[in-house]
N, C-alpha and C positions, 0 to 999 in steps of 0.2 A: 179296769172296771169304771163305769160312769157315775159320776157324781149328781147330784146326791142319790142315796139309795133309793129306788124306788118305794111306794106303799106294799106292793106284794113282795118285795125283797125281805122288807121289813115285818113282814107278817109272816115270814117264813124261821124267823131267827128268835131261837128261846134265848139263846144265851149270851151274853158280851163281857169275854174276858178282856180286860184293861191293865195295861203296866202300868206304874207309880212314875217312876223318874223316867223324865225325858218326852214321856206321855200324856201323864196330869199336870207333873210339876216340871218347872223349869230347867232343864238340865245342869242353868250357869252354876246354881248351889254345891254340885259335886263334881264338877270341870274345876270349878274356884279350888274347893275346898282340898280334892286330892292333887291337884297341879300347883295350888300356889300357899293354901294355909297350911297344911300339913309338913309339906319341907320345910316354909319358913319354920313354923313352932320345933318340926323335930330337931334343926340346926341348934336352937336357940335348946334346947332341951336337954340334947346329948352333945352340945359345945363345938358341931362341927361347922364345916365351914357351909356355905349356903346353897353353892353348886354341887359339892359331895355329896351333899343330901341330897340336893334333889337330882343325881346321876344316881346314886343310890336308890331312892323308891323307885325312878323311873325301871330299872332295871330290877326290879324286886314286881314290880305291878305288868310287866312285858313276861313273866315266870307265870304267872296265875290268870292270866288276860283268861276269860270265858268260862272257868273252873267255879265252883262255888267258893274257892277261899278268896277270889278275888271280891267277892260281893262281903264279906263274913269280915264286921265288927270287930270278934272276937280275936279271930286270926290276927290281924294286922295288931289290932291292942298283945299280944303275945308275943308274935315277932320284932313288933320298934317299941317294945317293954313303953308303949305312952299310951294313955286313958282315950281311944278314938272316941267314943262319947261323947267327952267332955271337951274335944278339941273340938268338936260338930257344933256343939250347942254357942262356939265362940261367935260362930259367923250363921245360926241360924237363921237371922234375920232376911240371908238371902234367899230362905224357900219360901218360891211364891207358884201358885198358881198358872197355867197356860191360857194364854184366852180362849174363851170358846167352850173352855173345859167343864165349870158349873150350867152352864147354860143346856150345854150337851146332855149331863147328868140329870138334871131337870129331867127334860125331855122324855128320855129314856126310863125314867123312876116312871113315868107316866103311861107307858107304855103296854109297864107290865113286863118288862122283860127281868130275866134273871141278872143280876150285875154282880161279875167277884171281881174283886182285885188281883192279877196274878204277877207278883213280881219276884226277882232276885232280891230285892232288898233284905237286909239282916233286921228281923224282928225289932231291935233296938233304934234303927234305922226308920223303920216304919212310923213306931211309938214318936219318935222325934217330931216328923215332919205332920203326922198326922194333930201335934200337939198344935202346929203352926197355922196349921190350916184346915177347916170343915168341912173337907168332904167325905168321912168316914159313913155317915148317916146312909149316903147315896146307895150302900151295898150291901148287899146280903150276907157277901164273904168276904174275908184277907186271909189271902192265904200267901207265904211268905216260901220259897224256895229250899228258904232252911229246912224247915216242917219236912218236905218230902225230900232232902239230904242228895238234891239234883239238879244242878243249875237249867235253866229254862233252854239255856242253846244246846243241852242234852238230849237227845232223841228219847231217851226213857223216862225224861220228864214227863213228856203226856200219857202215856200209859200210868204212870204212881196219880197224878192228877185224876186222870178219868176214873182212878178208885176212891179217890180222896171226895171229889167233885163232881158225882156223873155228866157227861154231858154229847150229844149228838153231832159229830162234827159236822155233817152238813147243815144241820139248824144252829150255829154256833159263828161269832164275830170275834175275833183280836185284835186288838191295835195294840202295834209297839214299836219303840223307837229304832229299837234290834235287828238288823236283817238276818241277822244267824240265826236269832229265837222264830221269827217269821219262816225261816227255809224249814227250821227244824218242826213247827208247827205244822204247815204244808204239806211236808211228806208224813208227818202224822193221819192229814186227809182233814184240817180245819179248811173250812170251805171260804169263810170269807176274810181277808186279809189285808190290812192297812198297815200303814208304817207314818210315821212322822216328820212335815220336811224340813222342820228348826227346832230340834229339841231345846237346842240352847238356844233363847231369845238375842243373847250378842255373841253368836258366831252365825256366820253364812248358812244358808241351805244345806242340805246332805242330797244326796240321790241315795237310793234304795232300789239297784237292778232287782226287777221282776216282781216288783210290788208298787204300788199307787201310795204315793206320801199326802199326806194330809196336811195343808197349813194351819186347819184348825177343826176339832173333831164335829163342832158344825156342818161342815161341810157335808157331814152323812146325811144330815137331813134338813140341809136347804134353808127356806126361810121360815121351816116347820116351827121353828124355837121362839118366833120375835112373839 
């Protein structure tokens, strides 16, 4: 698809579903946090050693990979018996913002179009970062994967949504950092479809076969923003 979206593309589209992490927000804050602060605390918590641990979640987080417990607060606070919460809020400091992302938002509020938020994130998860940073106002809705008890790379995810949320899949926009949630989107029949090409601000690029990645959700619409 050619960038930026044309005027009558854009005149065709009620509604822009948006993921949270990886999309709005920087992806490093939950790269860091489940890769590097969570083993370190859990060693230091339950007395192991540093690599056990963290052989340990990796191999705990490769059992759940795409499932809704893998995304669920609760879950993991139940399983490694530790307050995931309260370990989040240690290094909150690293959720930040994508560039491009309020600007985008702007934009878009102006538009007129419909804006929800659609992500996996666990409610408690949202509340968090949502605390951190002000883009809550931009949207009409958050609606959290929990709610409808269906991870988003689930195919029956957008059917429980499109009751939850009506919405027109050919008048209808997604961005997400996902390319599973993207495929499974797709064969749903969402018509227009973007992905992300640096979720995380310090690691490399991603590719996303059969989807158009976005350096910056800018890019929809040009110099329309400045």
């Amino acid at each position: 698809m050619s960038l930026p979206l044309s005027q009558s593309t854009w005149a065709s589209i009620e509604t822009v579903f948006l993921d949270m992490d990886g999309t709005l927000l920087d992806l490093h804050f939950d790269n860091h946090f489940w890769l590097e602060h969570l083993p370190q605390r859990y060693a230091e918590i339950k007395g192991k050693k540093a690599q056990d641990a963290e052989q340990e979640l990796l191999a705990m987080y490769a059992a759940k990979k795409g499932s809704l417990d893998w995304y669920c607060l609760d879950y993991w606070s139940e399983v490694l018996d530790v307050n995931i919460v309260a370990l989040k809020q240690e290094v909150a400091e690293r959720i930040n913002v994508l560039p491009g992302v309020e600007s985008f938002l702007q934009w878009v509020r102006k538009q007129d179009k419909r804006i929800v938020m659609v992500t996996n994130a666990h409610r408690d998860s949202l509340e968090l970062k949502l605390q951190r940073v002000t883009l809550g106002h931009y949207f009409d809705r958050l609606i959290s994967a929990h709610d409808l008890c269906e991870a988003k790379e689930v195919d029956g995810f957008w059917e429980k949504l499109q009751h939850e949320e009506p919405f027109i899949t050919d008048r209808t926009l997604l961005i997400d950092d996902n390319a599973s949630v993207l495929a499974s989107a797709q064969r749903y029949g969402i018509k227009w479809l973007y992905g992300i090409a640096q979720p995380d601000r310090q690691q490399p690029q991603v590719k996303l076969d059969g989807f158009t990645a976005l350096e910056s959700l800018v890019d929809l619409v040009g110099g329309e923003t400045d």
